[in-house]
N, C-alpha and C positions, 0 to 999 in steps of 0.2 A: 772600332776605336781608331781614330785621326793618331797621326803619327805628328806629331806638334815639334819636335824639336829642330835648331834651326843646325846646318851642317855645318855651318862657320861657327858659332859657339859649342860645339861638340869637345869636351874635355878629355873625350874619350872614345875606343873605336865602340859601333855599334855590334851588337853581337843577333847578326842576323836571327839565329833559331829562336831567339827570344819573340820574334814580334808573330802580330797576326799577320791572315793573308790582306784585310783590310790595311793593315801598317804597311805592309810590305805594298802595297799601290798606292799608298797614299806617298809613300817613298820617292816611288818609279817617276809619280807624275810632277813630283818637285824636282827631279832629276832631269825631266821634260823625254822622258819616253813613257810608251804605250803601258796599260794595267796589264795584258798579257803578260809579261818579263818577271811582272810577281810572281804566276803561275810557274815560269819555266825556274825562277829561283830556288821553289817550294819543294819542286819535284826534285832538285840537283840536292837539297839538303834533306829533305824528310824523306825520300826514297832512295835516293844514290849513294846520300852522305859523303858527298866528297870535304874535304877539310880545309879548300881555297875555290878563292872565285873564277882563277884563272884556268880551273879544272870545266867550269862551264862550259862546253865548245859550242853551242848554238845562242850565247851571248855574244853579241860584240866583242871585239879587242879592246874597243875605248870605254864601253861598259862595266866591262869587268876592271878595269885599270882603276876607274874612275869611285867603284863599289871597293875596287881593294884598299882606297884612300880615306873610306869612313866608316869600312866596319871588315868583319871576319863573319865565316860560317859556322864559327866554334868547332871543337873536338876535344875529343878524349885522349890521353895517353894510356898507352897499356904496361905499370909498372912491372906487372909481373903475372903470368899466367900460368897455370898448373893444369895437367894432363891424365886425367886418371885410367890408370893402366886397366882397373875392371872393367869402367862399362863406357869410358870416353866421354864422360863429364867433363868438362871445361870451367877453372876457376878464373875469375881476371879479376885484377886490382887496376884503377882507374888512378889516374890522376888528375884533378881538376885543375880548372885556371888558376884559382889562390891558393895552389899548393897541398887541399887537403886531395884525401883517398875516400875511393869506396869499393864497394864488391859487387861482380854479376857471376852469375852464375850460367853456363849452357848444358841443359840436361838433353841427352838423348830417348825419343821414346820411338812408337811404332807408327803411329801419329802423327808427327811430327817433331822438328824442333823446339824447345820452351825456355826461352831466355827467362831467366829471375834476376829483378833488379831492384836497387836499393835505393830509397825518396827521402834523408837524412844522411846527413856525415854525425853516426853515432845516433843516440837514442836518449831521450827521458824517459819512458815507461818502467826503468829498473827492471826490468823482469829476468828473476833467479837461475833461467835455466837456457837464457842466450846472452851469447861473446857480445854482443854486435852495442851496448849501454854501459861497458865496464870502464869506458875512459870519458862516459856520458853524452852531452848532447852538444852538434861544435855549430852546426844550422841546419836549415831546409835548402832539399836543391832546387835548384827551380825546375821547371817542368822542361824546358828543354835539356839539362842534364841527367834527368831521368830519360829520354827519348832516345839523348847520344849514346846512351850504356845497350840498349836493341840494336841502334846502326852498328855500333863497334863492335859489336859480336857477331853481327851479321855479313858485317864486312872482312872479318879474321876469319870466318869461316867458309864463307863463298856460299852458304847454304840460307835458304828462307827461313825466318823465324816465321810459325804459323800460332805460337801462344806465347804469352807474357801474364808473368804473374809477380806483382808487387808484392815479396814476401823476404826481401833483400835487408838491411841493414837498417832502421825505421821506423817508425809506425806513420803509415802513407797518410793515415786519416787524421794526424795529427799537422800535416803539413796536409790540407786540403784541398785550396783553392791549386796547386800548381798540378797536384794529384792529379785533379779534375781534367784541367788543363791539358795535363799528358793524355788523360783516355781519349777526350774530343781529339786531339790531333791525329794520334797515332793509328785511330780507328774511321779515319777520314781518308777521302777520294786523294787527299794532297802529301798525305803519312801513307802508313806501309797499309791501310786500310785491312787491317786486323779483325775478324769481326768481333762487336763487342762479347757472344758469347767463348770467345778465346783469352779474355781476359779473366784474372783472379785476383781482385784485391785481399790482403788477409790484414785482422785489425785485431789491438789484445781486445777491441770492446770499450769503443769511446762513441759512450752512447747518443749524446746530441748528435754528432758528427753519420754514425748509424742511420739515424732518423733523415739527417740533410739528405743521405744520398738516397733515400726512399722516391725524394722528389725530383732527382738525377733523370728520370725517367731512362736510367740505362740497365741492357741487360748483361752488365757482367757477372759472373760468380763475386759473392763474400763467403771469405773464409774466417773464421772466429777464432781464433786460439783459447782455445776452454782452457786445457790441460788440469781440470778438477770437476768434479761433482759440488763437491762442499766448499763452502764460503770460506771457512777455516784455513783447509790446505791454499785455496785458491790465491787469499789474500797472501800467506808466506812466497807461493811462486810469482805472481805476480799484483804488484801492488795499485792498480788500476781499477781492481777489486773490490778496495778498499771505497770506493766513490762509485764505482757501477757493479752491485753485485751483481747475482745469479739473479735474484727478483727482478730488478730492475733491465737486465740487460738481454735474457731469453727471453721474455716481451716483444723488444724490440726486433730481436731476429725473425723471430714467428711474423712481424709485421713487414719486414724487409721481404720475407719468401712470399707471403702472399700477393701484396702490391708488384713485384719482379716476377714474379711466375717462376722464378729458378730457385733451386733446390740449394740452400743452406749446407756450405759444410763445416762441420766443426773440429779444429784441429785437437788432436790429443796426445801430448807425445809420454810416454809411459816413461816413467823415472823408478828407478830400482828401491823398494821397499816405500814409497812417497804417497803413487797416485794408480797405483794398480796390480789393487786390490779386489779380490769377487764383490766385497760389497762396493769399493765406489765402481765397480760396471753397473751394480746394479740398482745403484742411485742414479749414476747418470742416464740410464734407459728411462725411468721414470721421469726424470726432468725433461728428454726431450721427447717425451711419447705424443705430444701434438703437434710438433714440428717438423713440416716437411726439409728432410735435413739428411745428412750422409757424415756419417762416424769415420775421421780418417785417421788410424791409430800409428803414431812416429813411434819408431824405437828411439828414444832420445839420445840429440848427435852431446856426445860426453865431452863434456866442460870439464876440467880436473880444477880448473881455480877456483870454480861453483859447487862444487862438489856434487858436480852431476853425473850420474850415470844411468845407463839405460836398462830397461829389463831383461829378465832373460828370454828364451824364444818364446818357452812352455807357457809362461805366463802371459806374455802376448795374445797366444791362442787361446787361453783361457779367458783373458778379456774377451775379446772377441765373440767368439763361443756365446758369451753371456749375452751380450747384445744383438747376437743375430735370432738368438732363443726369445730374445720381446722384442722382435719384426723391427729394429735398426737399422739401417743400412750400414752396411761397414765393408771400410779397406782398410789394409795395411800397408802404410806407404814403403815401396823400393827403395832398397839405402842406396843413394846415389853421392859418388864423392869420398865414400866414408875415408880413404885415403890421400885426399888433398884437402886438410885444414876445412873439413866439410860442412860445421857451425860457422853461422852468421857473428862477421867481425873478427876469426881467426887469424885468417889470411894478412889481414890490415894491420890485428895486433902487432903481429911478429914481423912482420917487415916494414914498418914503422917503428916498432919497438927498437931493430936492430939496426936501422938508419939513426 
């Protein structure tokens, strides 16, 4: 894609992370240097992340001077970040360019490190039993500000992200095309070249959108957020339901795991007397008994303005139990955080609330 605009009618600076590597030479050669200088750009922003041009040191002086006069590299502010004493989870609140917030999360495993980032400021999907839709939906980010929320956690912590999972503040597949956007870079020679099987997108279950990324031909994990067997409860937690049920929408999954080769998981986070129950375990085995697929059971992180709360342990295991007795695959997801504002959009509530 030709980079068309002219640098003297610029009404405003350019915000480098936004273009392609094609823009970004189409750039260089209007600027009358070499396409190389793209490559060395690419690298200073989607691998280094520094947050000025002047930070380049294998640029020019008059380069960089001359790049500083018609655009920026963009960056993230860090409003406010929280340190959890259990397991050294990392919460951050971002501040973007027009002012609003978002949330990333840095989870610790054995594995590696696993940034969780968010592709919305706020949410439409309503969905009853996360923070992160309560003050609704304000836009989409674009895909380099989903990208900057990996560097700037990468960069506050000196340490490689080696997985990223879109399960942040959102629904990614609702903001698609930038979604997209972000996996091609981030999983590229010019990005932090992530492999695509290190990514996890999670979606409540928007079904055309499903099916597009069939033809994505990528292999990252989807994550579903079920959180019901029946159409019933399902619709009450989330209203997405309401338009793709259960009929409609484990079709499409079953069709995603086969065409990707990778194994389906589906989120379930158990709510206290709601959705975990011995019979809905043992409906929801049935529903996915053709689906190569992995049961990943949340103790649900408690919303008190939702009136949510989570199960008790016993019960968990009894879920469980039930679903490993008709050949499920099943985990039980590590509470990680539970001690710093650990639900999606807490964070952001209350210190924006008390800003």
């Amino acid at each position: 894609m030709e980079y068309k605009q002219d640098f003297k009618t610029l009404d405003k600076k350019i915000c480098f992370k936004e273009l392609t590597l094609s823009q970004l030479q189409d750039i260089m050669l209007k600027m009358g240097e070499k396409k190389f200088r793209s490559r060395q750009i690419a690298t200073w922003m989607f691998q280094k992340g520094v947050s000025s041009f002047h930070e380049m040191t294998d640029l020019p002086l008059d380069l960089r001077t001359r790049l500083d006069e018609i655009g920026y590299p963009g960056n993230l502010k860090i409003i406010k970040k929280q340190v959890s004493r259990n397991d050294g989870t990392k919460k951050y609140l971002f501040e973007l360019e027009d002012g609003n917030a978002v949330e990333s999360v840095l989870m610790l495993y054995k594995h590696g490190r696993t940034a969780c980032v968010s592709t919305q400021v706020g949410c439409k999907m309503g969905c009853t039993l996360c923070a992160s839709g309560m003050e609704g939906w304000i836009r989409d980010l674009k895909s380099y500000e989903i990208y900057e929320q990996v560097i700037a956690v990468q960069n506050d912590t000196g340490e490689r992200i080696s997985n990223v999972v879109l399960m942040g503040s959102g629904e990614p597949l609702d903001n698609y095309d930038n979604t997209i956007k972000f996996i091609s870079r981030i999983t590229s020679e010019q990005g932090l070249n992530i492999s695509q099987r290190s990514i996890t997108l999670s979606t409540c279950g928007l079904v055309p959108q499903i099916r597009k990324l069939c033809s994505e031909g990528f292999s990252i994990t989807l994550a579903v957020s079920l959180h019901a067997a029946y159409d019933n409860i399902r619709n009450s937690l989330m209203p997405v339901n309401n338009r793709y049920p259960l009929a409609v929408l484990l079709p499409v999954c079953r069709e995603y795991a086969e065409r990707s080769k990778r194994r389906i998981t589906f989120e379930y986070a158990l709510i206290n007397d709601i959705n975990d129950a011995p019979e809905h375990a043992r409906e929801l085995a049935h529903k996915l008994k053709n689906i190569f697929c992995l049961v990943n059971l949340i103790p649900a992180n408690e919303v008190p303005e939702l009136g949510v709360r989570k199960s008790p342990k016993n019960r968990i295991e009894e879920f469980k139990n039930i679903l490993t007795a008709r050949n499920i695959n099943v985990t039980v997801r590590r509470e990680l955080g539970a001690d710093i504002d650990a639900a999606c959009g807490q964070l952001r509530r209350r210190i924006l609330t008390r800003r």
